[in-house]
C-alpha positions as CSV (number, residue, x, y, z in Angstrom):
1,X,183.6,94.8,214.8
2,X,180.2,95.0,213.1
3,X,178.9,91.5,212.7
4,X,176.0,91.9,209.4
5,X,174.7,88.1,208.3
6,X,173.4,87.6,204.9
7,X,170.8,85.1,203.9
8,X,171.0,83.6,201.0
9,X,168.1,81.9,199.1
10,X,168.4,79.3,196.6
11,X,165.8,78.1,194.5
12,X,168.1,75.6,192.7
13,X,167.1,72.1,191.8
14,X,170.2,70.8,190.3
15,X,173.3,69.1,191.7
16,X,175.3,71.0,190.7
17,X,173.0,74.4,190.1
18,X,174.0,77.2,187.7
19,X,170.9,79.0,190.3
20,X,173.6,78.1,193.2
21,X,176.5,79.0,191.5
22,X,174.9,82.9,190.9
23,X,174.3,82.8,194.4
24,X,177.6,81.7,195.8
25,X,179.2,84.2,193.5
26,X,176.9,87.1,194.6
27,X,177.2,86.3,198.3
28,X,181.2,86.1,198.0
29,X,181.8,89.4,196.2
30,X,179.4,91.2,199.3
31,X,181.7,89.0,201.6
32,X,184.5,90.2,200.5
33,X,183.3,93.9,200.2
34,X,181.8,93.9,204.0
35,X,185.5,92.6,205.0
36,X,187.3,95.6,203.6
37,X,184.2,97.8,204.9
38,X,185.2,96.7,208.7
39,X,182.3,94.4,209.2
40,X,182.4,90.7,210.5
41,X,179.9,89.4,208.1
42,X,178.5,86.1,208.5
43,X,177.0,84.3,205.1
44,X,174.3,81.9,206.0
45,X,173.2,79.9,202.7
46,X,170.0,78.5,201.9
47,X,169.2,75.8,199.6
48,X,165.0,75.2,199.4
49,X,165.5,72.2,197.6
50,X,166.4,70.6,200.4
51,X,163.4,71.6,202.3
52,X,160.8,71.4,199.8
53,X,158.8,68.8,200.9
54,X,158.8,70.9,204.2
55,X,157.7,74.0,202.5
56,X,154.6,71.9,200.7
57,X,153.7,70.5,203.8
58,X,153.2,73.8,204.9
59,X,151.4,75.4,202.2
60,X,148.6,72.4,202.7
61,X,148.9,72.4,206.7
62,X,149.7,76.2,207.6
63,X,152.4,74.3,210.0
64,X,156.2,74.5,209.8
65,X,157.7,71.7,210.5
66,X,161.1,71.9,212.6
67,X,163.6,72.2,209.9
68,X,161.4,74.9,208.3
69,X,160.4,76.7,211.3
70,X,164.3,76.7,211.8
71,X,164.9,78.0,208.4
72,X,162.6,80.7,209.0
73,X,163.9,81.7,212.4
74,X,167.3,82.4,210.6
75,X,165.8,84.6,207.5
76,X,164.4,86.3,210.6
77,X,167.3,86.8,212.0
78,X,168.8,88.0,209.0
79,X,170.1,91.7,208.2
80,X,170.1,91.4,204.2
81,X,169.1,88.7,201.8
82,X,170.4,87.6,198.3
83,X,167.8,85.6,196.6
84,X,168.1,83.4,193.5
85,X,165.6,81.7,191.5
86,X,165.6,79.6,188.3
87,X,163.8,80.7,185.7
88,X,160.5,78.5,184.4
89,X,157.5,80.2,182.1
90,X,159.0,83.6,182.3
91,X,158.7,83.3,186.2
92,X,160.3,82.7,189.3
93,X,160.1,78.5,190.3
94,X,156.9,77.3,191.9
95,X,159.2,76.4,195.0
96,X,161.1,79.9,195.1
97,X,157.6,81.6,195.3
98,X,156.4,79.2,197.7
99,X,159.4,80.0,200.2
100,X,158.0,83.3,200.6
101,X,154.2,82.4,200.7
102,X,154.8,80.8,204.2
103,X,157.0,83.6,205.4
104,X,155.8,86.2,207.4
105,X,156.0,89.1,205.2
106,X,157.4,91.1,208.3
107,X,160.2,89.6,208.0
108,X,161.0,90.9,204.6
109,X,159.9,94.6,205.4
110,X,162.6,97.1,204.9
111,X,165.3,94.6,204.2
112,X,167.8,95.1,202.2
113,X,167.8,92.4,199.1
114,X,169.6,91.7,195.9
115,X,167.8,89.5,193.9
116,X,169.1,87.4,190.9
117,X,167.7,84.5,188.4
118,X,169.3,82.1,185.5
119,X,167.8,80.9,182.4
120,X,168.3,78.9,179.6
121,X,168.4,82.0,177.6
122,X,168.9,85.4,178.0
123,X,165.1,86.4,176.6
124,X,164.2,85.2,179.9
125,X,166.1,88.5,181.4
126,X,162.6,90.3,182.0
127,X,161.7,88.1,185.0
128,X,164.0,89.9,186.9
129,X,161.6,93.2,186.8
130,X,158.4,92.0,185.4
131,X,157.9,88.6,188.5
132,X,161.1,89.4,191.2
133,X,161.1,92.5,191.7
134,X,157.3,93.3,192.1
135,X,157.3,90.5,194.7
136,X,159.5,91.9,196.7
137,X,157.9,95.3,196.4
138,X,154.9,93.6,197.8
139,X,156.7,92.0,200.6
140,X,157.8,95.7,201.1
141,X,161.7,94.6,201.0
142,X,164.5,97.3,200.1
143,X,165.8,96.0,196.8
144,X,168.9,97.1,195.1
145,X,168.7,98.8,192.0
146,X,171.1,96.3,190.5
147,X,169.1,92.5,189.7
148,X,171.8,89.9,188.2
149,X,170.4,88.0,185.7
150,X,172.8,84.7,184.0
151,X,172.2,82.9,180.7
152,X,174.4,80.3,179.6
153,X,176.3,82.9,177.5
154,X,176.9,85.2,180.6
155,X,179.2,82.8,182.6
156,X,183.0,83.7,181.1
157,X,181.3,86.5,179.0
158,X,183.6,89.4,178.2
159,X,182.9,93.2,177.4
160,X,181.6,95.8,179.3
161,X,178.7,94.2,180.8
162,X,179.9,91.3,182.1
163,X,178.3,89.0,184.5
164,X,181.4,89.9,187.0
165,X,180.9,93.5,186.6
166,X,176.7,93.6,187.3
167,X,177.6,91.3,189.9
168,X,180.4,93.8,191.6
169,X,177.5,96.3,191.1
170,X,174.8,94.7,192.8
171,X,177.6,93.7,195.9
172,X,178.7,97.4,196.3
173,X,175.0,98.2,196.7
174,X,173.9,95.9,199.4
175,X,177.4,96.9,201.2
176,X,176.7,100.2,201.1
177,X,173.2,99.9,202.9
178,X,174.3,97.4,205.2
179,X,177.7,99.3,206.3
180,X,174.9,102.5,206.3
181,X,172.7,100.4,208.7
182,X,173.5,101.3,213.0
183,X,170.1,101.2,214.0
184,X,169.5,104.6,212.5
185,X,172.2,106.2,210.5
186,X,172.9,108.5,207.6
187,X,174.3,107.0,204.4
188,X,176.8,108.2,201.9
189,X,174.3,109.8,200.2
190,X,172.4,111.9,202.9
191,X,169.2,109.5,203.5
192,X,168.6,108.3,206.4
193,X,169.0,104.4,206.6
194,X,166.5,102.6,209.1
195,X,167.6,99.1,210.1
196,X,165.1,96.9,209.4
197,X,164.8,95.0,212.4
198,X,164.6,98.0,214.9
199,X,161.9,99.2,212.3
200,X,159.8,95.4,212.8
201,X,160.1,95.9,216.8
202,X,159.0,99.7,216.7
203,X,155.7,98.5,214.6
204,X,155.4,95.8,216.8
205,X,155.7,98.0,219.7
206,X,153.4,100.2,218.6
207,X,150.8,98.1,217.7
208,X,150.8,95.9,221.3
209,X,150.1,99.5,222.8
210,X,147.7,100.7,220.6
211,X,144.7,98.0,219.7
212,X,141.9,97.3,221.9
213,X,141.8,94.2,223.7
214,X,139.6,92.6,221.5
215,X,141.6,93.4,218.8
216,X,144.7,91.8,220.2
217,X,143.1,88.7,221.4
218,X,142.1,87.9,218.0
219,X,145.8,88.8,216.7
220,X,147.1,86.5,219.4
221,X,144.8,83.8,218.3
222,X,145.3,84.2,214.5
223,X,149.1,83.6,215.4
């Protein structure tokens, strides 16, 4: 059976979170849909508030502490990501965008990603494609066309765009490029689906063989 583990970031700061609850709902419905796919998939669940005052030191130090360095290892690891932020001043959270500040954007190329955010108030809906998803365009991720955005008025909502249903949207997408995903592999619709980490150790490859010593020596070191 296909084992596929999802990462799932938090950016909550509440106990309990409405940020937390998007993501738990989010990462359920693709668990669900990767079971009746034939996958094995593992959901491995992030919460940055409780490594905040890791991710700070960081920032200031350019060193991961242990329980960071370990958090990174696992987004690493990771073959799709569902990422959830709070909303504040028509962003993402300081600590959200932090997170990925001290990741190395490698990690993020070519993954796949559903994003999502919560608000106070569904004006705030914009952040999803006017501050998420550009960020993740920069970090060179594969994002889903479906972003899940929740108000205070989305959670028991009823009609036809329910929270539920955009949800179940955004699930069926990252299932279908995940289930797509053997290395290299032709989706459903005919386009050819790299997986991202066989894409990273390609580039890598590549690049040990091809720079000059010097070159290389001052990648080594900058690491």
């Amino acid at each position: 059976m296909m084992q596929r583990t999802v990462v799932v970031i938090s950016a909550g700061l509440g106990v309990p979170s409405s940020t937390r609850m998007l993501a738990d709902q989010i990462s359920a419905d693709v668990q669900q849909r990767l079971s009746a796919a034939g996958a094995d998939p593992v959901i491995d669940v992030i919460d940055l508030r409780d490594y905040a005052t890791d991710i700070a030191n960081n920032m200031v130090s350019g060193y991961a502490g242990p329980a960071l360095a370990e958090v990174i290892k696992r987004v690493e690891a990771a073959d799709a990501m569902i990422a959830v932020t709070p909303t504040f001043s028509a962003s993402y959270s300081g600590l959200f965008k932090s997170f990925f500040d001290v990741l190395d954007p490698k990690f993020l190329d070519g993954m796949p990603v559903v994003f999502g955010a919560t608000g106070g108030s569904s004006r705030h809906s914009l952040v999803l494609d006017m501050a998420i998803r550009p960020l993740f365009s920069y970090l060179r991720a594969h994002t889903m066309p479906t972003a899940i955005y929740a108000s205070p008025e989305d959670w028991g909502g009823s009609g036809t765009n329910t929270l539920e249903r955009r949800i179940g949207q955004a699930a069926a997408e990252l299932t279908t490029v995940l289930m797509g995903q053997q290395g290299s592999a032709t989706g459903a619709t005919g386009a050819v689906l790299i997986d991202h980490k066989a894409k990273r150790a390609q580039r890598e490859a590549s690049e040990m063989t091809s720079l000059p010593f010097e070159e290389l020596l001052a990648q080594t070191q900058r690491r």
